[in-house]
C-alpha positions in Angstrom: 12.2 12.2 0.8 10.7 14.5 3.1 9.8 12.9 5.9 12.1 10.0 6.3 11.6 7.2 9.6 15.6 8.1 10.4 17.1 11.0 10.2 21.0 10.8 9.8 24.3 13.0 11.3 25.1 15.5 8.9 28.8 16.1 8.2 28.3 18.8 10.7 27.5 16.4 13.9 29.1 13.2 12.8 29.6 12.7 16.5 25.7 12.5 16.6 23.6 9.0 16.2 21.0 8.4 14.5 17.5 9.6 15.5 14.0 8.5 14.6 11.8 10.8 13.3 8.8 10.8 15.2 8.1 13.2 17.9 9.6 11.7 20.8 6.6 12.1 23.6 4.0 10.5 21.6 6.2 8.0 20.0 7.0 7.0 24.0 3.4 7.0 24.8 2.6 4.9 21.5 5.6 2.5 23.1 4.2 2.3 26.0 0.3 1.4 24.9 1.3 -0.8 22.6 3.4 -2.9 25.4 3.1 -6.7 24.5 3.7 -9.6 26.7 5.0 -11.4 23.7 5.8 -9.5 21.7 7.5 -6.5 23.6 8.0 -2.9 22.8 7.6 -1.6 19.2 10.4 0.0 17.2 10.3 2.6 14.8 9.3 -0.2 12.0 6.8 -1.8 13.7 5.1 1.9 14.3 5.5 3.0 10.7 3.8 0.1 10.0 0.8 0.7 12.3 0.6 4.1 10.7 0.5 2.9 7.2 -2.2 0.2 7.9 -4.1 2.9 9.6 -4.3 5.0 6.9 -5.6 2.4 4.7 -8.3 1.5 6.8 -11.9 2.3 4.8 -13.2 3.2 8.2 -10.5 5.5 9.1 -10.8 6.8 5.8 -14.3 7.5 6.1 -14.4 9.3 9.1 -11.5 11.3 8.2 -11.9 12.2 4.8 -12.4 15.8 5.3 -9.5 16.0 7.1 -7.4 13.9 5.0 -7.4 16.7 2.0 -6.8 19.8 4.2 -4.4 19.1 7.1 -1.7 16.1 8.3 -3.6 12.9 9.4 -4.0 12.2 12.9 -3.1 8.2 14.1 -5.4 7.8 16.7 -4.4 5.3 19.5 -5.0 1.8 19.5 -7.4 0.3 21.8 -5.6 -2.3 22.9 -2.0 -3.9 22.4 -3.0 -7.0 20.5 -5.4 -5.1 18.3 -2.2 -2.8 17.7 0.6 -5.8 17.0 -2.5 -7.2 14.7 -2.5 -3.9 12.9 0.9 -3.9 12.4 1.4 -7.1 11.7 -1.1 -6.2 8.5 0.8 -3.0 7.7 4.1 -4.8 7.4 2.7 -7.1 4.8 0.9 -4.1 3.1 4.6 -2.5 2.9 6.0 -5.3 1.5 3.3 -5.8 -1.2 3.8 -2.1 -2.1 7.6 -2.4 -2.4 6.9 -5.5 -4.7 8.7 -7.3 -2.3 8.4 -11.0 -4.5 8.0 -13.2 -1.7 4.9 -11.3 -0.5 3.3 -10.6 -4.3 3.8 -14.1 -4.9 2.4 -15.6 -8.1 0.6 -13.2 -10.6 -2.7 -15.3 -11.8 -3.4 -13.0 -14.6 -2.2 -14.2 -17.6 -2.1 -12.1 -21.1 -4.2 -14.2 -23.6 -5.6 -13.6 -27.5 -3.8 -12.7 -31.0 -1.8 -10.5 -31.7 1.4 -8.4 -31.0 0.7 -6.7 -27.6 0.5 -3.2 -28.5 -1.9 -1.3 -26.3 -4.9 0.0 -28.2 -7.7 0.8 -26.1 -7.6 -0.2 -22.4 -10.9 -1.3 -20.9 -12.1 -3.8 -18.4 -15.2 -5.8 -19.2 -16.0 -9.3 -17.7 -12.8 -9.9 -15.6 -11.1 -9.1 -18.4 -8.3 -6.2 -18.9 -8.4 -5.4 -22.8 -5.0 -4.0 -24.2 -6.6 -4.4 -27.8 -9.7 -5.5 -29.0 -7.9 -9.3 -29.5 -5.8 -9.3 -26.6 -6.6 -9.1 -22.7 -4.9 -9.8 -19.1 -7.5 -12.5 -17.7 -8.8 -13.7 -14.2 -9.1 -9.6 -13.2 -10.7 -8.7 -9.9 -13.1 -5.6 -11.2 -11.9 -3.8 -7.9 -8.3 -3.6 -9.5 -9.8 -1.4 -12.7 -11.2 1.0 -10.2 -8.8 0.7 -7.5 -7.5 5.2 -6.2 -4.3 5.9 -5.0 -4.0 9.3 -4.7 -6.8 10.5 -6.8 -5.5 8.1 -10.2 -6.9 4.9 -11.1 -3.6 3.0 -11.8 -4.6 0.5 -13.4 -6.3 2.4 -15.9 -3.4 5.1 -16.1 -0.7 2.1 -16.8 -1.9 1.0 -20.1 -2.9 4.2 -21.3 0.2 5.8 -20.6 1.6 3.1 -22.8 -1.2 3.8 -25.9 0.6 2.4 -29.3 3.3 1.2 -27.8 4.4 -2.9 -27.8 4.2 -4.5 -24.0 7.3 -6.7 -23.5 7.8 -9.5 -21.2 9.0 -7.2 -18.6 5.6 -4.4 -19.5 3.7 -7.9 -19.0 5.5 -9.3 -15.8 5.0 -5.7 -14.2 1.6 -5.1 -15.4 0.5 -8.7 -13.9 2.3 -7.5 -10.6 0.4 -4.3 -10.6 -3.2 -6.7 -11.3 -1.6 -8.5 -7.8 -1.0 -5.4 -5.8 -3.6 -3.9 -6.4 -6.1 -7.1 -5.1 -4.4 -7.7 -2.8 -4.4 -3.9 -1.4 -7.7 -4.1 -1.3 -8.0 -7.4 0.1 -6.5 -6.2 3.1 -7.6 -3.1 3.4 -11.6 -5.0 3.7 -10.1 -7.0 6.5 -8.7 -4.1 8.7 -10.9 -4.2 11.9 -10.1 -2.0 14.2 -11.3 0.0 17.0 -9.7 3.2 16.9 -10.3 5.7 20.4 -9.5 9.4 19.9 -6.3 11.4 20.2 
């Protein structure tokens, strides 16, 4: 991992704690903006999880975009403390979902349906449909899942064909249904992110 949130004593400076990684002057002045009447100060989780809804945010994204390819992104402050805990409050569940974390991907809707013996063929999507084969399909697909980029691949179209003339199992099924559920709901939060983001 390259840039880990903790960074651990080596067996050099045992005698040392552990330390967060974030530079410490802005992560105090993030502390301190974000201060919450309820819910307090933020830790080094609740921050990371600011971050990461930030940088899913289509606005963000937008404006950014240049940027995004050639350097580090920039997390610009939040405007206000709620609208921070808010955001974070969205990024934690936006971790979760992308650690597959079962209690937040919850039930997978998409069930595998035709004849035959599940061996991928030619992947397409066509009327809310993911084809495997020309008899066989995951059902109930949100089109946005087929087109869905993370980092420049279209998973969901990279998954099956990766797996071109091989069988899908229960657990191929089972993951590819988690993926369908991921994916949605990635971008089911990412349309809800409202935020209004003031400079560095």
């Amino acid at each position: 991992m390259n840039f880990p949130l903790n960074l651990y004593p080596t067996e050099q400076d045992l005698d040392q704690p552990r330390r967060i990684n974030f530079e410490p002057k802005l992560y105090a002045r993030l502390q301190a903006l974000a201060q919450h009447p309820t819910h307090g100060t933020p830790d080094e989780v609740v921050v990371f999880d600011y971050i990461y809804v930030v940088l899913h945010c289509p606005a963000y994204r937008a404006t950014n975009a240049k940027f995004l390819k050639i350097d580090f992104p920039r997390i610009p402050w939040s405007a206000s403390p709620d609208e921070f805990w808010d955001a974070s409050a969205s990024g934690t569940h936006e971790r979760k979902l992308h650690l597959t974390d079962p209690a937040i991907v919850g039930p997978t809707p998409y069930p595998l349906k035709g004849v035959g013996n599940a061996v991928v063929d030619k992947p397409l999507f066509d009327n809310s449909k993911v084809w495997i084969k020309a008899t066989q399909y995951f059902g109930a697909a949100p089109a946005v899942w087929w087109t869905f980029d993370i980092g420049g691949y279209q998973l969901a179209q990279k998954w099956p064909k990766d797996r071109k003339g091989r069988v899908l199992n229960l657990d191929d099924v089972r993951h590819d249904q988690r993926i369908l559920k991921i994916l949605a709901e990635t971008e089911r939060i990412m349309q809800s992110i409202t935020m209004t983001l003031e400079a560095n």
